[in-house]
C-alpha positions in Angstrom: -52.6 184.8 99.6 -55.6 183.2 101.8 -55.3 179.6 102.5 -58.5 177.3 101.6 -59.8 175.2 104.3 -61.0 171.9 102.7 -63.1 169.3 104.2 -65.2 165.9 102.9 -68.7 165.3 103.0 -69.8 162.4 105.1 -72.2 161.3 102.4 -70.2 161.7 98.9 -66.7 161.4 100.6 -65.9 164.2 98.0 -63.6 167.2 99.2 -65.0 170.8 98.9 -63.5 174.0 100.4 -65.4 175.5 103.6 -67.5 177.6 101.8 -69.1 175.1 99.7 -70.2 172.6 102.4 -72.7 172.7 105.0 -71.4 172.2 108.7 -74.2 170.0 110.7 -73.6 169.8 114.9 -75.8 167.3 117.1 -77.6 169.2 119.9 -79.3 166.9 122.1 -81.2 164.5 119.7 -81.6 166.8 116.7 -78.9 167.9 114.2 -78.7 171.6 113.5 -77.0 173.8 110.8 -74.1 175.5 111.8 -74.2 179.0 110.9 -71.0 180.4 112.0 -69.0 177.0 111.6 -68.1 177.6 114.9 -70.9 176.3 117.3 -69.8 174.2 120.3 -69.6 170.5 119.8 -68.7 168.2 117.0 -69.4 168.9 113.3 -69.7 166.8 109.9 -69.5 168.5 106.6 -72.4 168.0 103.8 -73.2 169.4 100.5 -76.0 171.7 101.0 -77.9 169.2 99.0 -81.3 167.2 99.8 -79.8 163.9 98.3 -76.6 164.2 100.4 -78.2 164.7 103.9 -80.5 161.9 103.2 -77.9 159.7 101.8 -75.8 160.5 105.1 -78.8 159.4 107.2 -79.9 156.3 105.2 -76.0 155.4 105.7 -75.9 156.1 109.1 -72.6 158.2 107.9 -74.1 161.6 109.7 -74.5 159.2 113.0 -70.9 157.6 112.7 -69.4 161.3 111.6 -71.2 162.9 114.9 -70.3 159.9 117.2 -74.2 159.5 118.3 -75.7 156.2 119.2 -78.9 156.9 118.5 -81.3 158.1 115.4 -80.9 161.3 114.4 -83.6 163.6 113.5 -82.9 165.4 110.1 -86.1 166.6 109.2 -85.0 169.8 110.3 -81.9 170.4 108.3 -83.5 168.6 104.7 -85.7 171.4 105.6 -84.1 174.4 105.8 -81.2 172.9 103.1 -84.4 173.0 100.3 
């Protein structure tokens, strides 16, 4: 029997398995979508939904979640999530 992996969403604090969320990694200034889920560096969880990403931006939650201390650019991600 496979175990599930599950993780929360930074924006909805809801628990989904792996498969169902959306691992985001900062590189540099921008946040990218994590393909493999196994990129170098830290990773947040979202649903692969538009109002999630931009509810973890507006909340700062995607900054906290990713330790940065700056704004992050998630044009990019809202993007290629739609």
């Amino acid at each position: 029997m496979a175990k599930t992996v599950t993780r929360m969403c930074v924006s909805c604090r809801s628990r989904d398995s792996t498969d169902q969320l959306v691992r985001l990694v900062l590189d540099g200034l921008r946040v990218i979508v994590d393909q493999t889920g196994h990129a170098a560096g830290r990773g947040a969880y979202v649903h692969p939904h538009v109002q999630c990403v931009d509810n973890a931006a507006l909340h700062k939650a995607l900054g906290r979640a990713l330790r940065a201390r700056m704004a992050l650019d998630v044009t990019a991600v809202t993007l290629l999530i739609s």
